[in-house]
PDB file of N, CA, C and O in Angstrom:
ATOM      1  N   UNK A   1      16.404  39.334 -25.859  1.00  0.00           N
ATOM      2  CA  UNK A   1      14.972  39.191 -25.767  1.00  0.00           C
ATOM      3  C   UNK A   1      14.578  37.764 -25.360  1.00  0.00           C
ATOM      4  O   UNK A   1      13.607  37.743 -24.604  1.00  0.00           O
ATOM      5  N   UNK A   2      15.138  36.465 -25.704  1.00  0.00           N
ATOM      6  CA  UNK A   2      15.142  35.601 -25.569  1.00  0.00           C
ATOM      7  C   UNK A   2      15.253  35.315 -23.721  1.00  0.00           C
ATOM      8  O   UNK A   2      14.500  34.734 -22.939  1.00  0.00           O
ATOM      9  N   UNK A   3      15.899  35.672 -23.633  1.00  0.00           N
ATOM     10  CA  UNK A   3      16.542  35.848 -21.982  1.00  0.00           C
ATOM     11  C   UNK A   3      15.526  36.595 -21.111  1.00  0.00           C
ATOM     12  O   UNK A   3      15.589  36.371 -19.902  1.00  0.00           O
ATOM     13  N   UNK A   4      14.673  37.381 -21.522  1.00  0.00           N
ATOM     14  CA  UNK A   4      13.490  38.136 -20.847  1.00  0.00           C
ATOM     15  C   UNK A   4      12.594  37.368 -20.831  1.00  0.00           C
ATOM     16  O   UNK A   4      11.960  37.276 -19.780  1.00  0.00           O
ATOM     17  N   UNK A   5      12.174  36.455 -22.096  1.00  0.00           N
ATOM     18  CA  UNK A   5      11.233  35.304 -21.913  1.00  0.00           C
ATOM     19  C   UNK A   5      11.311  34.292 -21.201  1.00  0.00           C
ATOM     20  O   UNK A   5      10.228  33.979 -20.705  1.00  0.00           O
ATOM     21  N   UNK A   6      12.354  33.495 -20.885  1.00  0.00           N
ATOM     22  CA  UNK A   6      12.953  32.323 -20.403  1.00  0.00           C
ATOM     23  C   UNK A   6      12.567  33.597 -18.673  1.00  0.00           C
ATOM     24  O   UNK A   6      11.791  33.040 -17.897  1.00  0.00           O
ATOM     25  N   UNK A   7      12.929  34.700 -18.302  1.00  0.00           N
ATOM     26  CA  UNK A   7      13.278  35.136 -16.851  1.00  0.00           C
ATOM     27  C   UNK A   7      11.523  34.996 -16.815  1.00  0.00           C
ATOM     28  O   UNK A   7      11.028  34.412 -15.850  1.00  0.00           O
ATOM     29  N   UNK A   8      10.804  35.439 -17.679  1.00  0.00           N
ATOM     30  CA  UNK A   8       9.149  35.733 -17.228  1.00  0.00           C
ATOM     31  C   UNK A   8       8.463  34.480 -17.261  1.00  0.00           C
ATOM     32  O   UNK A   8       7.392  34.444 -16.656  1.00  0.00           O
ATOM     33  N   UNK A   9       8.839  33.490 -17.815  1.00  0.00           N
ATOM     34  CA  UNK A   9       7.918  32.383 -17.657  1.00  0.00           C
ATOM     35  C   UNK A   9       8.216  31.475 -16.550  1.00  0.00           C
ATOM     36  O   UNK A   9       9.236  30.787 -16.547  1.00  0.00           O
ATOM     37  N   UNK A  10       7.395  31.458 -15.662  1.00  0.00           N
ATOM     38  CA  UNK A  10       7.348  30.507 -14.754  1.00  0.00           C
ATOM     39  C   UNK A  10       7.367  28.957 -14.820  1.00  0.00           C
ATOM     40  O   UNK A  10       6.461  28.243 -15.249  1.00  0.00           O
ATOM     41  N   UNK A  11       8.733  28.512 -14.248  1.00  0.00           N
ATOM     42  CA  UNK A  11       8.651  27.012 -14.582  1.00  0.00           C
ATOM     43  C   UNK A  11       8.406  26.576 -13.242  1.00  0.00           C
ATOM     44  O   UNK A  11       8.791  26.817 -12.098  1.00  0.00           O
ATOM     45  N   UNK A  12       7.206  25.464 -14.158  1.00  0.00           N
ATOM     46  CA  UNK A  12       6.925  24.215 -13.155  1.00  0.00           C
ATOM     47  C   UNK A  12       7.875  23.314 -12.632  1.00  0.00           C
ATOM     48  O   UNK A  12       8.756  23.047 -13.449  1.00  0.00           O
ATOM     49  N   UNK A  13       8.008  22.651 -11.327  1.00  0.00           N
ATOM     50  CA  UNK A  13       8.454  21.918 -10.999  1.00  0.00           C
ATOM     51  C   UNK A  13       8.099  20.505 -11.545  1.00  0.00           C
ATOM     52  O   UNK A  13       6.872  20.505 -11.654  1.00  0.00           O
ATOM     53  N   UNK A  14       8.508  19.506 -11.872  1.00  0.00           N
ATOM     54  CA  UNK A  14       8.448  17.830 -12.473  1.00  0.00           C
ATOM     55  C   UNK A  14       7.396  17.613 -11.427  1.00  0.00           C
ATOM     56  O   UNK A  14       7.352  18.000 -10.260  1.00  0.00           O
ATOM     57  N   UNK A  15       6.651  16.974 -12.058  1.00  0.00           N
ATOM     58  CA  UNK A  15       5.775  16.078 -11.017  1.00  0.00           C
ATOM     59  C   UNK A  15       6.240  14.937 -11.399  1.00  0.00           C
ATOM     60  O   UNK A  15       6.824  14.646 -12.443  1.00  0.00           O
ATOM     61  N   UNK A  16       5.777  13.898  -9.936  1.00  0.00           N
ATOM     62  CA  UNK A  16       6.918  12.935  -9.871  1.00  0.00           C
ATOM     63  C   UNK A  16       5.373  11.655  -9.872  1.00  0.00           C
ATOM     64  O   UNK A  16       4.423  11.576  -9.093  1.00  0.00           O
ATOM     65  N   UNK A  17       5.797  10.681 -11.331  1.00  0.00           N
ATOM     66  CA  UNK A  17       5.200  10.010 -11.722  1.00  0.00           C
ATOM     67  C   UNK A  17       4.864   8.419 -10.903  1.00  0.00           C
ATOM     68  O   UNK A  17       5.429   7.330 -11.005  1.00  0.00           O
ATOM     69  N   UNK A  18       3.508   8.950  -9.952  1.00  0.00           N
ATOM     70  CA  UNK A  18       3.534   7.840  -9.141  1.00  0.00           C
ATOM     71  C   UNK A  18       3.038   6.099  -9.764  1.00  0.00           C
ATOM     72  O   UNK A  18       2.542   6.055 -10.890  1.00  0.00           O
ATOM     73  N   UNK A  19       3.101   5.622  -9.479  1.00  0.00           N
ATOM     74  CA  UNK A  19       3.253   4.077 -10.006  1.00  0.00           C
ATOM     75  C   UNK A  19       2.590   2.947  -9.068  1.00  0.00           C
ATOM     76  O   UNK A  19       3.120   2.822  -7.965  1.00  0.00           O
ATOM     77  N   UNK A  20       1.778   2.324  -9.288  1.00  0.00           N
ATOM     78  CA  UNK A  20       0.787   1.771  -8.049  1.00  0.00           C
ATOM     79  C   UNK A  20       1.495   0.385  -8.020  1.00  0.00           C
ATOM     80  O   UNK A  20       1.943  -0.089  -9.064  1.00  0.00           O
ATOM     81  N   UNK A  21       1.605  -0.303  -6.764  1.00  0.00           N
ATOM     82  CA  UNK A  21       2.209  -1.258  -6.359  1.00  0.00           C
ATOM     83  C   UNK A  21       1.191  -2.424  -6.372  1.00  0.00           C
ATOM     84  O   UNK A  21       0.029  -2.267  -5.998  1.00  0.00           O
ATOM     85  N   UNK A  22       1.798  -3.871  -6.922  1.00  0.00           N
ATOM     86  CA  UNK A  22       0.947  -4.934  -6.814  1.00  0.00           C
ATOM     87  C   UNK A  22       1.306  -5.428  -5.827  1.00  0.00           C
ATOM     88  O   UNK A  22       2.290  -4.968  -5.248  1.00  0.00           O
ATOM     89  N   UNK A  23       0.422  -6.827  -5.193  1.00  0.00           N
ATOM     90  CA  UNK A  23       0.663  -7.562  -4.575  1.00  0.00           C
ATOM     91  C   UNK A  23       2.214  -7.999  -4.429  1.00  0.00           C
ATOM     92  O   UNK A  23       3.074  -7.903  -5.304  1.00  0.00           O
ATOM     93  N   UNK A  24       2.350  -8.436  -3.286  1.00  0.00           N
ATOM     94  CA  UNK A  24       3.940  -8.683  -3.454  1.00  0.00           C
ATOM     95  C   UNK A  24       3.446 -10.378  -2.588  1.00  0.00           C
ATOM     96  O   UNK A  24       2.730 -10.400  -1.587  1.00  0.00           O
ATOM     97  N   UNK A  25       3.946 -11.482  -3.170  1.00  0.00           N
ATOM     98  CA  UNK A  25       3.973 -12.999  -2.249  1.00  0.00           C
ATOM     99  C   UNK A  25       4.814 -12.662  -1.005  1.00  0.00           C
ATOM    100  O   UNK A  25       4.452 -13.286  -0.008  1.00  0.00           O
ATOM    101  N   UNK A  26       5.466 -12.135  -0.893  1.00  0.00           N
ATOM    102  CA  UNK A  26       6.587 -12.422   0.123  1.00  0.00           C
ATOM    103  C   UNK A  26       5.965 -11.836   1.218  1.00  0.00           C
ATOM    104  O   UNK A  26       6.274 -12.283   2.323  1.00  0.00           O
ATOM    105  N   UNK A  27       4.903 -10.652   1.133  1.00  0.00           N
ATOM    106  CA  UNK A  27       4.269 -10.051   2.182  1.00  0.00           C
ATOM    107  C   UNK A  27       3.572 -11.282   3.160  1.00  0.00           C
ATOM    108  O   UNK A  27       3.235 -11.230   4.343  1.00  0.00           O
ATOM    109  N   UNK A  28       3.510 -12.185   2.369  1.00  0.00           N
ATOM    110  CA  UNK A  28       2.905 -13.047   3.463  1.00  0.00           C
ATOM    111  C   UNK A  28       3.561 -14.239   4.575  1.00  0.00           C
ATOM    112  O   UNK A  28       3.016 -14.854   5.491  1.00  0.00           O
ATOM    113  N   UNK A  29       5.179 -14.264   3.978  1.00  0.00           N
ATOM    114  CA  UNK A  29       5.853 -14.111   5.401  1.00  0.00           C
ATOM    115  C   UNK A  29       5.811 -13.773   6.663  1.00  0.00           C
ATOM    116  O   UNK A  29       5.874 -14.218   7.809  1.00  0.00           O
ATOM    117  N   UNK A  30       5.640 -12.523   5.840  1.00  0.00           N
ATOM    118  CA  UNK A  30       5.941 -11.472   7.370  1.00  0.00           C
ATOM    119  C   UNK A  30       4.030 -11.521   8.030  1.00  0.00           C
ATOM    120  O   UNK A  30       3.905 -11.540   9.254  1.00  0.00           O
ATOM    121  N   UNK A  31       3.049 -11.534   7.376  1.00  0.00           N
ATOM    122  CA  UNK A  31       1.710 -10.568   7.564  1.00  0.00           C
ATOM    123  C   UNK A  31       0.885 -12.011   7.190  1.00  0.00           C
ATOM    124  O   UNK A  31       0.392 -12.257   6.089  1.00  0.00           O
ATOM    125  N   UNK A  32       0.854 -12.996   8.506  1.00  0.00           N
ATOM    126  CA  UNK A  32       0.368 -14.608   8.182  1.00  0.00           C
ATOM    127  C   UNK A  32      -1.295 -14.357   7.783  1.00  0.00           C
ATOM    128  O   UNK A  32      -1.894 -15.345   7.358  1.00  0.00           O
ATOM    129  N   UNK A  33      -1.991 -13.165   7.900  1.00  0.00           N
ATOM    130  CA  UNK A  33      -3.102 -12.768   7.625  1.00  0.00           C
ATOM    131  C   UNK A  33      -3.515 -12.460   6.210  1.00  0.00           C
ATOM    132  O   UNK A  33      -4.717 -12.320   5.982  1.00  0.00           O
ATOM    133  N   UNK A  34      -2.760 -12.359   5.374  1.00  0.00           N
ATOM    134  CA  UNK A  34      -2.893 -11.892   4.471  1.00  0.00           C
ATOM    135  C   UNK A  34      -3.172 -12.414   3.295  1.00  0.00           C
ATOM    136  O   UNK A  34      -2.696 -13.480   3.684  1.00  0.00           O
ATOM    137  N   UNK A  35      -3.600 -12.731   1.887  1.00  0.00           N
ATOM    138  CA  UNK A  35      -3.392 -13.577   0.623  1.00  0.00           C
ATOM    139  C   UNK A  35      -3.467 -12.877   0.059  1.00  0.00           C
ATOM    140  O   UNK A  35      -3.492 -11.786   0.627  1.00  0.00           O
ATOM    141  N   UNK A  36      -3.577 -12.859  -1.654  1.00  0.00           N
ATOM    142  CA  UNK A  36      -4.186 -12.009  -2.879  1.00  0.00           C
ATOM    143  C   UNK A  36      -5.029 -12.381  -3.234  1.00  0.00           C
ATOM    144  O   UNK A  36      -5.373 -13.515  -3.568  1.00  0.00           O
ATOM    145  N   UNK A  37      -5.628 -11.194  -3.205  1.00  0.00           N
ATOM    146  CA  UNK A  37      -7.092 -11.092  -3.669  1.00  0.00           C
ATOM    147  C   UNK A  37      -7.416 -11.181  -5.325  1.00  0.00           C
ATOM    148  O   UNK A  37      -6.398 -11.467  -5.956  1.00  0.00           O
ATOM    149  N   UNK A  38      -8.535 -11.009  -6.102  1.00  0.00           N
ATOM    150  CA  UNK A  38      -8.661 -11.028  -7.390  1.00  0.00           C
ATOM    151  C   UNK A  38      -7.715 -10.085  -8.684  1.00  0.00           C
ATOM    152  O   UNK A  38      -7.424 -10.391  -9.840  1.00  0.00           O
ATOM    153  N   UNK A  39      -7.441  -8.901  -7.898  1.00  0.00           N
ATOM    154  CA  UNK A  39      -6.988  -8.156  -8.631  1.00  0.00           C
ATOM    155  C   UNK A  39      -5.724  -7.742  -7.717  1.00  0.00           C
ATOM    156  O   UNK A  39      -5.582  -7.619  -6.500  1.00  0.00           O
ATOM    157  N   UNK A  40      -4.731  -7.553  -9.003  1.00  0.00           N
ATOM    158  CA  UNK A  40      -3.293  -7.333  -8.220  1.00  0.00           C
ATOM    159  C   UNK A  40      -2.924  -6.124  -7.486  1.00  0.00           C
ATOM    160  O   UNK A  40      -1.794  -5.947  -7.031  1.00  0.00           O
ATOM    161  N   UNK A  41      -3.862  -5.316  -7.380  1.00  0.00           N
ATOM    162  CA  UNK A  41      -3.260  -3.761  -6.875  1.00  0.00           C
ATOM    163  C   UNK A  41      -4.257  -4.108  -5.195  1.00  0.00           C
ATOM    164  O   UNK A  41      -4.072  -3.267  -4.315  1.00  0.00           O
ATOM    165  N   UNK A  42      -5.212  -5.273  -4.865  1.00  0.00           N
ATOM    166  CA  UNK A  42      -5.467  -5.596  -4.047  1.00  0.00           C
ATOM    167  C   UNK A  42      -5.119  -6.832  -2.813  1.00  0.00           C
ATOM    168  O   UNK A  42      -4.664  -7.818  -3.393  1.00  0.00           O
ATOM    169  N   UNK A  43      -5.208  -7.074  -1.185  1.00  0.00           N
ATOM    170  CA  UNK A  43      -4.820  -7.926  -0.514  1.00  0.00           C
ATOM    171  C   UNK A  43      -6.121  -8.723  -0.314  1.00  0.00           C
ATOM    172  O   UNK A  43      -7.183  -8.276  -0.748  1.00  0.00           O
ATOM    173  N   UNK A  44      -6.073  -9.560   0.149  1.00  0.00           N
ATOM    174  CA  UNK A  44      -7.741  -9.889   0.783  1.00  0.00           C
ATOM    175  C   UNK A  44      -7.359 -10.662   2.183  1.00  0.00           C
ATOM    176  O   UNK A  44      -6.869 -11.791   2.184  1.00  0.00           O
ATOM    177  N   UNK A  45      -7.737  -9.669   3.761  1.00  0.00           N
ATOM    178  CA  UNK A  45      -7.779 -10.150   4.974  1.00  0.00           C
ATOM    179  C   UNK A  45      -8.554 -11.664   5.767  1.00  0.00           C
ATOM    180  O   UNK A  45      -9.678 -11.879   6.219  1.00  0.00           O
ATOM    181  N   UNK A  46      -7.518 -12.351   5.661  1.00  0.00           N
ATOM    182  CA  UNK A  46      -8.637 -14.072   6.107  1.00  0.00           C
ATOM    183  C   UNK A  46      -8.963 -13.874   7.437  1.00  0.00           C
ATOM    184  O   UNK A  46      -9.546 -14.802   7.997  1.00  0.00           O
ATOM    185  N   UNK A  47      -8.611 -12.442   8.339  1.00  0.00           N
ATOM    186  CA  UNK A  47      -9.542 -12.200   9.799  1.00  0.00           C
ATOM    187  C   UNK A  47     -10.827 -11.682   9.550  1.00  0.00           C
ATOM    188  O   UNK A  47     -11.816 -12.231  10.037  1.00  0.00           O
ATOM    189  N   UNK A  48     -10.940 -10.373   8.624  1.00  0.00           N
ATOM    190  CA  UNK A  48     -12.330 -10.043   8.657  1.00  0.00           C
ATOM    191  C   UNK A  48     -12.590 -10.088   7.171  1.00  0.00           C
ATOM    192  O   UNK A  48     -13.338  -9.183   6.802  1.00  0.00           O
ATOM    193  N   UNK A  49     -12.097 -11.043   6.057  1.00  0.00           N
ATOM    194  CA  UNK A  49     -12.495 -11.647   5.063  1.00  0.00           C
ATOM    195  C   UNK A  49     -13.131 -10.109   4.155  1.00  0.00           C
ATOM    196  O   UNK A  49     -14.237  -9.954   3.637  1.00  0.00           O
ATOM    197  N   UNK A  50     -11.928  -9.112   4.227  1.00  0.00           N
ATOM    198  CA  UNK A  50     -12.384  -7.545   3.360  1.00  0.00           C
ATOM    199  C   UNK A  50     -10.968  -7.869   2.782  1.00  0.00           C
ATOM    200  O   UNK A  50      -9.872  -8.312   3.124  1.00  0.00           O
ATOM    201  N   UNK A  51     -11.776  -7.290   1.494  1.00  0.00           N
ATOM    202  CA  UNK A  51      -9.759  -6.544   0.642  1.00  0.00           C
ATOM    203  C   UNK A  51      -9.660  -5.548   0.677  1.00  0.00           C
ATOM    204  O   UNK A  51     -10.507  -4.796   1.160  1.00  0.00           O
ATOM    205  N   UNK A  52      -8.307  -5.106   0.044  1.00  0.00           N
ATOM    206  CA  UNK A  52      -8.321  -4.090   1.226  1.00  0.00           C
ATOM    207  C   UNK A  52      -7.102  -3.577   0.090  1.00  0.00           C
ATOM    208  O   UNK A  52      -6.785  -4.461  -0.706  1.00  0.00           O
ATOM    209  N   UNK A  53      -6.527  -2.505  -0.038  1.00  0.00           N
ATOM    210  CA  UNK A  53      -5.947  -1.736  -1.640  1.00  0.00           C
ATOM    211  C   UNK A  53      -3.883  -1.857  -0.980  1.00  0.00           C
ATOM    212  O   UNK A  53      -3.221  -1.291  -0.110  1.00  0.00           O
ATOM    213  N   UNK A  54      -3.685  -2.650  -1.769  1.00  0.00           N
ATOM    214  CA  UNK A  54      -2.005  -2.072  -1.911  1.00  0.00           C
ATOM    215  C   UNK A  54      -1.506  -1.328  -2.738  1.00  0.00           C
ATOM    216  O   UNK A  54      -0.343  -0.931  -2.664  1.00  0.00           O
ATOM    217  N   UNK A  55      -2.249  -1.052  -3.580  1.00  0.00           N
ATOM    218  CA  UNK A  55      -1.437   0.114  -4.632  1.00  0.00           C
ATOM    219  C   UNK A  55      -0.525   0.750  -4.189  1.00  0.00           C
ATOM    220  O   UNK A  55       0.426   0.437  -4.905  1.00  0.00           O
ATOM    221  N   UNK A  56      -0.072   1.703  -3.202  1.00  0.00           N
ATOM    222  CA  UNK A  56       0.735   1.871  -2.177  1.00  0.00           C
ATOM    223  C   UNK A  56       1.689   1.354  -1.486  1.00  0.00           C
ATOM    224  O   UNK A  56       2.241   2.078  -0.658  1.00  0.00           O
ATOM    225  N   UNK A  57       1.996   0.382  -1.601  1.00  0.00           N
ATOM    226  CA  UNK A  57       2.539  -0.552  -1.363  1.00  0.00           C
ATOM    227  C   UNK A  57       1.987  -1.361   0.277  1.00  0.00           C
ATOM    228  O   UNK A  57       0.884  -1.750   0.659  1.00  0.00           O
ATOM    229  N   UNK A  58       3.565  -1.353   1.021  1.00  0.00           N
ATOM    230  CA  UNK A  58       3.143  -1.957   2.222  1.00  0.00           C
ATOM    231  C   UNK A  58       2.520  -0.491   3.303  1.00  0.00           C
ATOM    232  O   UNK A  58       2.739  -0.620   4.507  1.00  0.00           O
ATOM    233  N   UNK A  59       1.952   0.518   2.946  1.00  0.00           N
ATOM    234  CA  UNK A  59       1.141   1.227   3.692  1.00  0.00           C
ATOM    235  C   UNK A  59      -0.041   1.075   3.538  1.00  0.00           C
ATOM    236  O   UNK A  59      -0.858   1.504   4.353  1.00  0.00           O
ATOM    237  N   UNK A  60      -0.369   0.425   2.448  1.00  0.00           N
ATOM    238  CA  UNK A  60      -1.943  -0.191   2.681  1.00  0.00           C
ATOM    239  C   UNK A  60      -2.073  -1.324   3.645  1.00  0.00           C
ATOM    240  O   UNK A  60      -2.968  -1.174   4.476  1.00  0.00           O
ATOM    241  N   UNK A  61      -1.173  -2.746   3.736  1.00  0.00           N
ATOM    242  CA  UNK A  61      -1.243  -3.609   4.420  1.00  0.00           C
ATOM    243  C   UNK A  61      -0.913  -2.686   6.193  1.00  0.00           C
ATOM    244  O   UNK A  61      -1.421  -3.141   7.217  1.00  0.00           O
ATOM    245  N   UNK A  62      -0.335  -1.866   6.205  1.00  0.00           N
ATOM    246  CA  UNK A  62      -0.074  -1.555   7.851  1.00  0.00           C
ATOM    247  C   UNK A  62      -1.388  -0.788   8.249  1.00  0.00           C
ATOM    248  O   UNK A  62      -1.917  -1.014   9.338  1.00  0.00           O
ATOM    249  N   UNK A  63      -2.014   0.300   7.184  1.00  0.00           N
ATOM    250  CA  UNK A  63      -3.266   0.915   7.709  1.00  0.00           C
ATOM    251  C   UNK A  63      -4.232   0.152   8.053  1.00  0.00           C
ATOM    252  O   UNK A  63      -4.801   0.388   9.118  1.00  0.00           O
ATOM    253  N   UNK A  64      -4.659  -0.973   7.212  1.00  0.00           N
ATOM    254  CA  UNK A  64      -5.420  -2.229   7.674  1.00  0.00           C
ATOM    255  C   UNK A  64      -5.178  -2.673   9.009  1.00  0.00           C
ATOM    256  O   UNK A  64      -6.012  -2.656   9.915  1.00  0.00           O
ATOM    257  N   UNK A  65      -3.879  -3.111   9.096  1.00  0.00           N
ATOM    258  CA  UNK A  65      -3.550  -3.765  10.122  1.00  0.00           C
ATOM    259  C   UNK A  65      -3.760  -2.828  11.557  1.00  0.00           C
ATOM    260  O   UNK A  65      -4.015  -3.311  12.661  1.00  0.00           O
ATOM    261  N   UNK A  66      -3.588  -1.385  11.256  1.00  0.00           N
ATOM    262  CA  UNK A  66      -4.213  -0.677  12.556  1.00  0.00           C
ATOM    263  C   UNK A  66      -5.529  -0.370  12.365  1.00  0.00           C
ATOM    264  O   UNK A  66      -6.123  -1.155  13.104  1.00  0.00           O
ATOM    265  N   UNK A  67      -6.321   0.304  11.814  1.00  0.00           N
ATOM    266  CA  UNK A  67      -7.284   0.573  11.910  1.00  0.00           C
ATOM    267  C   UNK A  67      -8.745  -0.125  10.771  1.00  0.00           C
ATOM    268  O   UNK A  67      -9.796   0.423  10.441  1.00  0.00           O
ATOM    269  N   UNK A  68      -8.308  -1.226  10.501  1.00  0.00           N
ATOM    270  CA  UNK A  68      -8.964  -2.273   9.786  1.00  0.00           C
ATOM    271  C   UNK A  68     -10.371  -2.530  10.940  1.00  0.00           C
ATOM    272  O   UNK A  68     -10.262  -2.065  12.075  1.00  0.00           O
ATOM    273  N   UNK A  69     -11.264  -3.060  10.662  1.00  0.00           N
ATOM    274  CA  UNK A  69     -12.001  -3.732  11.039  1.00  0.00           C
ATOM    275  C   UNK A  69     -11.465  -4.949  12.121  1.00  0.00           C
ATOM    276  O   UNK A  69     -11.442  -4.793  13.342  1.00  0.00           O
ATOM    277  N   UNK A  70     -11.290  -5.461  11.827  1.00  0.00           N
ATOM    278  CA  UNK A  70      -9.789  -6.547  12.504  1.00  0.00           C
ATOM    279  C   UNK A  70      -8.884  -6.186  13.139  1.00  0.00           C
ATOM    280  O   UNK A  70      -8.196  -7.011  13.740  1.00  0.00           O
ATOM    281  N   UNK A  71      -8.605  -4.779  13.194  1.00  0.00           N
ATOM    282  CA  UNK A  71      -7.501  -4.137  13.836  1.00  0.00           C
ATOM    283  C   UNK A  71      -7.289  -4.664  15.226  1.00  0.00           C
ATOM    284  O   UNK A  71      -6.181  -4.544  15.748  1.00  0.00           O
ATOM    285  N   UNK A  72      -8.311  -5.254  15.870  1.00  0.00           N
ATOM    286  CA  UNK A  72      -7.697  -5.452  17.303  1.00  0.00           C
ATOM    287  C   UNK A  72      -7.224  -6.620  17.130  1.00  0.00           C
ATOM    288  O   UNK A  72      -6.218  -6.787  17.820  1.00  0.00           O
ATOM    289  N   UNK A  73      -7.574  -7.722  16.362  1.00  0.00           N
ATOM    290  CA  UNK A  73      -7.785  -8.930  16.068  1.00  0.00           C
ATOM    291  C   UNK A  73      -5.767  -9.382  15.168  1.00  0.00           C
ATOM    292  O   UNK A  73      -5.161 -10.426  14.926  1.00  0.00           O
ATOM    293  N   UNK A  74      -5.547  -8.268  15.032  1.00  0.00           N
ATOM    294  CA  UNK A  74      -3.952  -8.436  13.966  1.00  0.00           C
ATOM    295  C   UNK A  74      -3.188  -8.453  14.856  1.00  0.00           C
ATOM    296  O   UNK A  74      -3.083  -7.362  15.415  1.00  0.00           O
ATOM    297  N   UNK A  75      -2.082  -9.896  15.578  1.00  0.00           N
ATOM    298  CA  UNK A  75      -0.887  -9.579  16.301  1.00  0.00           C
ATOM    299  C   UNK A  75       0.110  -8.244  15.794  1.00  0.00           C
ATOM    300  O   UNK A  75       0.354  -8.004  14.611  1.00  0.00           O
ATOM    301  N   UNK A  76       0.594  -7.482  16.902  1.00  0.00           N
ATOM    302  CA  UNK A  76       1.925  -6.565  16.541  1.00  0.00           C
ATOM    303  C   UNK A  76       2.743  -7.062  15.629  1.00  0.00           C
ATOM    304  O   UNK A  76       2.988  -6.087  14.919  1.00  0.00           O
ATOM    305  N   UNK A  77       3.430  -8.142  15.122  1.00  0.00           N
ATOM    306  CA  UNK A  77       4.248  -8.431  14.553  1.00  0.00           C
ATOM    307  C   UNK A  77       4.017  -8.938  13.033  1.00  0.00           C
ATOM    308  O   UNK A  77       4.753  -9.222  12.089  1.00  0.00           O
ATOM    309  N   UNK A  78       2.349  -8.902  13.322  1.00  0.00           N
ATOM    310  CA  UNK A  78       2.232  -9.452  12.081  1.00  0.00           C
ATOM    311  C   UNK A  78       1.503 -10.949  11.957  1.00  0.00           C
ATOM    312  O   UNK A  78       0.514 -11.315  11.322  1.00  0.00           O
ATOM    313  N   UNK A  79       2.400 -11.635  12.816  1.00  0.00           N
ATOM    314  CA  UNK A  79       1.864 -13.457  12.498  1.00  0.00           C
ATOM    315  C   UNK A  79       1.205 -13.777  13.507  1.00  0.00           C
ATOM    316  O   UNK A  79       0.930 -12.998  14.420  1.00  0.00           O
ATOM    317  N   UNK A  80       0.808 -15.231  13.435  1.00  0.00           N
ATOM    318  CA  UNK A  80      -0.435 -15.465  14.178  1.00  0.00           C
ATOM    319  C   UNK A  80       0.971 -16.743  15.217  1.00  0.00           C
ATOM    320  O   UNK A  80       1.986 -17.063  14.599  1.00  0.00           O
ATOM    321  N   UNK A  81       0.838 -17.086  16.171  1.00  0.00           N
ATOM    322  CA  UNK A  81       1.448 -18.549  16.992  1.00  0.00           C
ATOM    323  C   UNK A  81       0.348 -19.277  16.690  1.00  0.00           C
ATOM    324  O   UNK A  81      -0.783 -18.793  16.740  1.00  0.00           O
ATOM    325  N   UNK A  82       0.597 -20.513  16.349  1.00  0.00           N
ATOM    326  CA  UNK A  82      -0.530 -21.734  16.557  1.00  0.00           C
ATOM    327  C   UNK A  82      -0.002 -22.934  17.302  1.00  0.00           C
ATOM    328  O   UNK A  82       1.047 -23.552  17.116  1.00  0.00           O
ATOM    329  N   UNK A  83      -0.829 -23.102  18.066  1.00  0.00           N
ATOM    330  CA  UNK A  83      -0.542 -24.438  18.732  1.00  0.00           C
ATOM    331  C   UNK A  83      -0.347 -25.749  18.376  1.00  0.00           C
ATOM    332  O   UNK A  83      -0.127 -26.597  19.241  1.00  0.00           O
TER     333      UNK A  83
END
């Protein structure tokens, strides 16, 4: 009988416990646009001076970087050349 219960109850699959990403310093190596903003799950852009959410990690900094406000304004690679 035990074995009829365990076959009829439908088991859920695990949901998989997502975890929001802070700021990381090193992002600003690579992404010369970038600083931290007030709160750690946020970036703040010094082209069009918006923050902008990393919780996500570095797919928040790349969605910015394409379709940001600034988006045309962000070199491909990331950094800026200065003379």
């Amino acid at each position: 009988m035990e074995e009829e219960e365990a076959s009829t109850s439908s088991a859920t699959p695990p949901t998989k416990i997502r975890r929001m990403c802070h700021y990381n310093k090193d992002w600003e190596n690579k992404y010369s646009w970038i600083t931290k903003a007030n709160v750690d799950t946020r970036a703040y852009c010094k082209i069009c001076r918006n923050e902008f959410a990393v919780a996500e990690g570095l797919k928040g900094v790349n969605q910015h970087a394409k379709g940001g406000k600034c988006a045309s304004q962000v070199p491909k690679n990331g950094l800026f050349l200065y003379a």
